[in-house]
N, C-alpha and C positions, 0 to 999 in steps of 0.2 A: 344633740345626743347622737352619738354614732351609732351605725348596725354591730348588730355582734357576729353576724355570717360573713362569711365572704363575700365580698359584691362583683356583679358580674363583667365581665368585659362588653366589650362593646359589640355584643351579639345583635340578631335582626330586631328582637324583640327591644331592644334597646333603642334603637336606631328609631325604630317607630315613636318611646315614646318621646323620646328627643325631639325629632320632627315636628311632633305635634304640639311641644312646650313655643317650639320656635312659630310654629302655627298661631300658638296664641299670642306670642309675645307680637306676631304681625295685627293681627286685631286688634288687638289693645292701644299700640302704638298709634295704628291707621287712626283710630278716634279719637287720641290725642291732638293730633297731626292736623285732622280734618279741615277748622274753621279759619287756618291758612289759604287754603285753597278754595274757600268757598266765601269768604270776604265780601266779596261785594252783592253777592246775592243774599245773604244773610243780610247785611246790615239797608239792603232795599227793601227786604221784604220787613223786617223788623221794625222799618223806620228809626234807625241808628247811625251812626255814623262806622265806619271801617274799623276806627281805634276801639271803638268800645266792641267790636265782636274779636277784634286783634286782642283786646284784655283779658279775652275767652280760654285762651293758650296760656296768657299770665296768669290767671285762676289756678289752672291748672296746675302749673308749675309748682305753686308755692302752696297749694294743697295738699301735691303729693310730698313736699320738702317736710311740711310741719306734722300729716297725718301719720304715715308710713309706718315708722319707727313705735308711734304709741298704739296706731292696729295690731303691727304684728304682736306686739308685747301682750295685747289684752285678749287675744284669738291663739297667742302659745301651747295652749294646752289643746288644743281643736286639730281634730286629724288634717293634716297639710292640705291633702287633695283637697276633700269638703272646704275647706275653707278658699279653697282658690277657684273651686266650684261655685261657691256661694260669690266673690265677689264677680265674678265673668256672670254670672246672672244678672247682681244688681249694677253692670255695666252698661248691657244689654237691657234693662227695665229703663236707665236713666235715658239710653240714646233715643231712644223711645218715645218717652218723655219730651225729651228736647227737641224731638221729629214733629210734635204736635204745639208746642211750646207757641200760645198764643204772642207772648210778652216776654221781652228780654229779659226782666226782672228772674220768669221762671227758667229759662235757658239756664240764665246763669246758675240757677241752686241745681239744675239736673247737671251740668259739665261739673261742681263741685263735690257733688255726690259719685258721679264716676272716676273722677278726677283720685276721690279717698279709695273707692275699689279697686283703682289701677296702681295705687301707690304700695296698697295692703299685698296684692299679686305680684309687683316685682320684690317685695320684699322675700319672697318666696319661692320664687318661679329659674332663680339660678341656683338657689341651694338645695332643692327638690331636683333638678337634672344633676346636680354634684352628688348626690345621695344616692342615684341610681346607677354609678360604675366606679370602680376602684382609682385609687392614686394614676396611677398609668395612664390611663383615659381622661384624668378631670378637665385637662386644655381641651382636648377634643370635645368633649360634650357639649361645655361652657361655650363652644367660638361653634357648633351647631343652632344652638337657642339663639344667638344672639342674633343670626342669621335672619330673623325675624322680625326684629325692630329696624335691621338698617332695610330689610325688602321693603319693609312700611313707607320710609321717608323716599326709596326710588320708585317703588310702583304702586304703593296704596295710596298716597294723597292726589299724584297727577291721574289718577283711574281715577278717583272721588271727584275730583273737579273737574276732570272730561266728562263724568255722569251727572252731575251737577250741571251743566250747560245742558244736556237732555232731556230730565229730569225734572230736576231744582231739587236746591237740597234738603228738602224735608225726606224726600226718597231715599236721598242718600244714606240719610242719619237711619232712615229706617234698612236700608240693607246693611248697614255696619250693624246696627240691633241682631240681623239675623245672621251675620256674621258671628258675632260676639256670643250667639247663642251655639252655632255650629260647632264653637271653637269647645264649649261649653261640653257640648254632647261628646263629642273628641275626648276632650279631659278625661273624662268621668268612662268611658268607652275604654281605652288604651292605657292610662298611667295603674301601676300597682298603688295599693291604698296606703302603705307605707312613704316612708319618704323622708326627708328632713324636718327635724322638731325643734 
């Protein structure tokens, strides 16, 4: 549904919440990204093998391929933000989760379970920044957010995995958690409650 006001240019207030769409889209990514980089400590500590924590990413994958689409259809009628609120929480609950995750078996239902939150969030997270400034601007906004996912795959996995070696990655999972929440508070802090429906 489109606005029926005029939407605004690409003012500072804009800018901000742009920023902070790409902010999230870097968290969200980072924890996609993550058990790339943390391979072989994971699959030591787990008692696994590499493949099966490298499956972890494939989980993913095809979570977010199959859920996405049937979330956002079932959450349509739910204010954008709130809903992109709610799923950056139960992101950040899952990482959490899998920070503490005695057994592989539960690792893998908590990456599943975030896996669905991140899928339900990019289903929405580029047409919420398209919502917030007129025709003129949509390339600009669009290629600001996105700004976010590619910072992830240059500097949020190799940061995870150099903290990972300090660490270990149960830490890690837990500062993406409070990432993931940060990003949360962000949201919910700076975006108007309107947005794309």
């Amino acid at each position: 549904m489109t606005q029926t006001t005029a939407l605004p240019g690409m003012t500072r207030k804009t800018w901000v919440a742009l920023l902070t769409l790409a902010g999230v889209g870097f968290a969200t990514v980072t924890i996609e990204l993550l058990p790339a980089g943390l391979l072989p400590s994971m699959a030591q500590d787990l008692g696994v093998s590499r493949g099966q924590v490298g499956l972890l990413v494939t989980a993913w994958a095809l979570t977010v391929a199959t859920l996405s689409l049937p979330l956002e259809r079932l959450t349509r009628r739910l204010p954008r933000r709130g809903v992109m609120l709610g799923a950056l929480l139960v992101s950040a609950g899952a990482a959490l989760v899998a920070a503490v995750a005695p057994v592989y078996g539960l690792l893998v239902v908590a990456r599943v379970v975030a896996a669905g939150a991140h899928g339900l969030l990019w289903a929405l997270l580029v047409p919420y920044a398209a919502s917030l400034v007129d025709e003129r601007h949509l390339g600009k906004a669009v290629s600001v957010v996105l700004v976010g996912p590619t910072a992830a795959g240059v500097a949020g996995v190799p940061l995870g995995t150099a903290a990972a070696e300090l660490f270990g990655w149960r830490a890690v999972l837990v500062g993406a958690a409070v990432l993931l929440a940060g990003a949360a508070l962000a949201l919910v802090t700076v975006l108007p409650g309107g947005g794309a429906t």
